[in-house]
C-alpha positions in Angstrom: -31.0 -63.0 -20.0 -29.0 -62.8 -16.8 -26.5 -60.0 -18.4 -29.5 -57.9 -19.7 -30.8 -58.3 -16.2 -27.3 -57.1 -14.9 -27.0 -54.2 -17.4 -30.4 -53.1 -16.0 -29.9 -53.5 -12.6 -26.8 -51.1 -13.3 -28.7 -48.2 -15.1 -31.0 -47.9 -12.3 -28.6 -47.7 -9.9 -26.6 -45.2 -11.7 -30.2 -43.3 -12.1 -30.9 -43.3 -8.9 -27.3 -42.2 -7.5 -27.7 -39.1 -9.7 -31.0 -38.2 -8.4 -29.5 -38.6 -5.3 -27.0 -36.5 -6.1 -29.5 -33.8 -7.4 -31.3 -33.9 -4.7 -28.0 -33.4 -2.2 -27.0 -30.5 -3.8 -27.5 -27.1 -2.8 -29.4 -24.4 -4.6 -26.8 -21.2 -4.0 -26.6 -17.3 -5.1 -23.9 -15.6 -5.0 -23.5 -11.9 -4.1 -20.9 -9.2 -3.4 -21.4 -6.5 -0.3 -18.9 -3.2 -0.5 -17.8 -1.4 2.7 -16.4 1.8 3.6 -15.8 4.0 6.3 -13.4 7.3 5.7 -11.0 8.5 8.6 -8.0 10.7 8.6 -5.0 9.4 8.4 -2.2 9.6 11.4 0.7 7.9 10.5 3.1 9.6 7.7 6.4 7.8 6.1 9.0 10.4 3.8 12.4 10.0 2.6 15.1 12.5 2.6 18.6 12.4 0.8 21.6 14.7 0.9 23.1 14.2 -1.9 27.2 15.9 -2.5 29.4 16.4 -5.3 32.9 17.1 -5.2 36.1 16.5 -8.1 37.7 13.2 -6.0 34.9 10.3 -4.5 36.4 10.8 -1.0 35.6 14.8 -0.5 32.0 13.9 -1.5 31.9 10.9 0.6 33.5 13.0 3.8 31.0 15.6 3.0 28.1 13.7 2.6 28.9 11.8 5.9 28.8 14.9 8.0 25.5 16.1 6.2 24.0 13.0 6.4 24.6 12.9 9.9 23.1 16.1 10.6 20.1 15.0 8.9 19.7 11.7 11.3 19.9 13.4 14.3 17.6 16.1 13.1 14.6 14.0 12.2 15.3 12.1 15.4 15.0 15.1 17.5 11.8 16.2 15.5 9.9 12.5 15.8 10.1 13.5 19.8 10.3 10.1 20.2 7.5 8.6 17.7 8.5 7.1 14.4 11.8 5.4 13.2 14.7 6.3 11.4 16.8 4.4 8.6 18.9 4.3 6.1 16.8 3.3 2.9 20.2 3.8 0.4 23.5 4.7 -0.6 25.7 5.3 -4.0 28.3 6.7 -5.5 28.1 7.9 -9.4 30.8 9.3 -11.3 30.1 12.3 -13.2 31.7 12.6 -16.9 31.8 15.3 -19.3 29.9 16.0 -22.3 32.0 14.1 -25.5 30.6 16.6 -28.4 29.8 15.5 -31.9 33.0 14.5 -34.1 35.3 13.7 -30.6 37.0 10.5 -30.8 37.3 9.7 -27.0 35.8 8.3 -24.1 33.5 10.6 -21.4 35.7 11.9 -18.8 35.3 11.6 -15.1 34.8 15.2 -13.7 33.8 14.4 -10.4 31.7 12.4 -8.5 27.9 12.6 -6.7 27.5 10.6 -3.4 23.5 10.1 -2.4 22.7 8.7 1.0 19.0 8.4 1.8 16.8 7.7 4.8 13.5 6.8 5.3 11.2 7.9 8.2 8.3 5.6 9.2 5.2 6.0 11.7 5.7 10.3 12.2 2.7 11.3 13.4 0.7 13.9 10.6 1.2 16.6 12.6 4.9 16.8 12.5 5.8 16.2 8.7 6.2 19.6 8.4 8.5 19.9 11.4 10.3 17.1 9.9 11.1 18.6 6.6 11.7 22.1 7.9 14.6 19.7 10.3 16.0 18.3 7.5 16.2 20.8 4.9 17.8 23.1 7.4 20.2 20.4 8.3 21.3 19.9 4.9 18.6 17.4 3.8 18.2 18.6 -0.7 16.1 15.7 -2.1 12.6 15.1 -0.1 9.9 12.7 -1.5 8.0 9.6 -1.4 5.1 11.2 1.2 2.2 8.4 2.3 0.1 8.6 5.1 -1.9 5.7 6.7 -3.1 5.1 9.8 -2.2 3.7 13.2 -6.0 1.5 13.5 -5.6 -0.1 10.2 -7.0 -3.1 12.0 -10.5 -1.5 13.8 -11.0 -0.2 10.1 -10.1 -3.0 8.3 -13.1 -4.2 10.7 -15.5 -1.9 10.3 -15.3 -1.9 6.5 -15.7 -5.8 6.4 -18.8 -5.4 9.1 -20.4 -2.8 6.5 -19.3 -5.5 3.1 -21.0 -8.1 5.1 -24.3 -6.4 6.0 -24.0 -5.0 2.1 -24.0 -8.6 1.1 -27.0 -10.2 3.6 -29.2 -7.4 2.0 -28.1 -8.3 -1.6 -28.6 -11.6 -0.9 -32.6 -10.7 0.6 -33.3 -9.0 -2.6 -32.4 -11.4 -5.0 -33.6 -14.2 -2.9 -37.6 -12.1 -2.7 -37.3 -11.3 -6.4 -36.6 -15.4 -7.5 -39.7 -16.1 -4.9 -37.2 -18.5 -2.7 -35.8 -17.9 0.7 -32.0 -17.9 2.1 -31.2 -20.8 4.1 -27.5 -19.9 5.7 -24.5 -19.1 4.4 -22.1 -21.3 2.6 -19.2 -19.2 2.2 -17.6 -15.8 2.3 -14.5 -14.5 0.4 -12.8 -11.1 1.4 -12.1 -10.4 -2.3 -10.3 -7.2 -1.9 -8.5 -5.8 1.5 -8.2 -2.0 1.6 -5.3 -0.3 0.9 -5.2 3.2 2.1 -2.7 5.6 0.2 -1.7 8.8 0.9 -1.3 11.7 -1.7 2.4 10.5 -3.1 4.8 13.8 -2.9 7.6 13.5 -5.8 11.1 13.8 -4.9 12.3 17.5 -5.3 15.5 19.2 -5.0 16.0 22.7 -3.2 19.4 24.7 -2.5 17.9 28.0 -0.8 17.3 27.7 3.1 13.9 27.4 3.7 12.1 30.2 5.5 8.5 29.9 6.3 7.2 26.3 8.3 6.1 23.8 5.5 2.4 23.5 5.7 1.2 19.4 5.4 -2.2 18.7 6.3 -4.2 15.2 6.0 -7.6 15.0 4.4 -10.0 12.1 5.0 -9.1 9.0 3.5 -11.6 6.3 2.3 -11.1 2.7 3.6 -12.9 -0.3 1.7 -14.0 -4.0 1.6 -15.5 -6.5 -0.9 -16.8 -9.2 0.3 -18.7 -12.2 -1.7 -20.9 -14.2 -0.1 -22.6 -17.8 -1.3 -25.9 -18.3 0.3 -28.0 -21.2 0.5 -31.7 -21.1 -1.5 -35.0 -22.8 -0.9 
């Protein structure tokens, strides 16, 4: 009798733990807010290579040295003092000749192609086309890998997040009027996406004739955007 009274005494306690635990826990809905805000971006990064060939590794590397440098001092001179300058890479190929069908021999080294390439960060919009008109004139004959963003990433980032999160609280209002309960508080809130602006990408092209007219770059708006899910508490 005492073991049945024991066993009994247990069920009910485990019975009423788990209505206490039902009656702890919180009654939630979960929603998702979206924020944008569109600006124009500023800021503008570009690469630009000279790239030399010449029979014997040493005349393209002399060549491409004094090119190259040409092209550094250029783009420095046409930042007027905004922006950096680096070197984003550096090789030297050999070139062979073509084996035709039936030869029994190994390509032949004919000469060899020397590629330095530098990158220019933060350039203001308004001077990319000063900046490749400086280069290509200097001896710059590979440009490419054009993004823009902008210089108040953060404030945006902000403003994006403050439009997700009033998105969200008038989700949540909705859902919470068309169950017939009300929304207690948050619980939690998850930035489930941060934006990414990208500018129109540019691909890398070559160009032996000196360029004439200014190059033309202008920057269109850009959108900037936020998700944001929210858990709010029901009763």
């Amino acid at each position: 009798m005492r073991s049945l009274l024991v066993v009994a005494a247990l069920v009910v306690a485990a019975v009423s733990g788990a209505q206490e635990k039902a009656a702890d826990a919180k009654r939630t809905i979960t929603v998702t807010g979206q924020g944008e805000v569109k600006a124009v971006p500023d800021r503008a990064a570009l690469s630009f290579a000279v790239e030399t060939t010449a029979d014997r590794a040493s005349a393209a590397v002399a060549e491409n040295a004094k090119r190259s440098a040409a092209v550094a001092e250029a783009l420095k001179s046409a930042l007027g003092g905004d922006g950096s300058v680096g070197t984003s890479g550096y090789a030297i190929e050999p070139r062979y000749d073509v084996v035709r069908p039936g030869e029994a021999r190994e390509p032949r080294i004919t000469g060899y192609v020397v590629r330095n390439e530098v990158r220019v960060e933060g350039a203001k919009v308004d001077r990319v086309g000063t900046l490749i008109d400086a280069a290509s004139g200097a001896g710059a004959n590979r440009i490419g890998g054009l993004a823009l963003s902008f210089s108040n990433q953060a404030d945006l980032l902000r403003a994006a997040l403050e439009k997700a999160g009033a998105d969200a609280h008038a989700e949540a209002e909705s859902v919470a009027r068309g169950l017939g309960v009300r929304t207690k508080g948050v619980v939690s809130a998850t930035v489930a996406s941060r934006p990414m602006p990208i500018g129109p990408g540019v691909q890398t092209f070559a160009f032996e004739m000196p360029r004439v007219a200014a190059t033309p770059v202008e920057a269109g708006p850009e959108t900037v955007s936020a998700t944001l899910q929210v858990v709010y508490e029901i009763e």
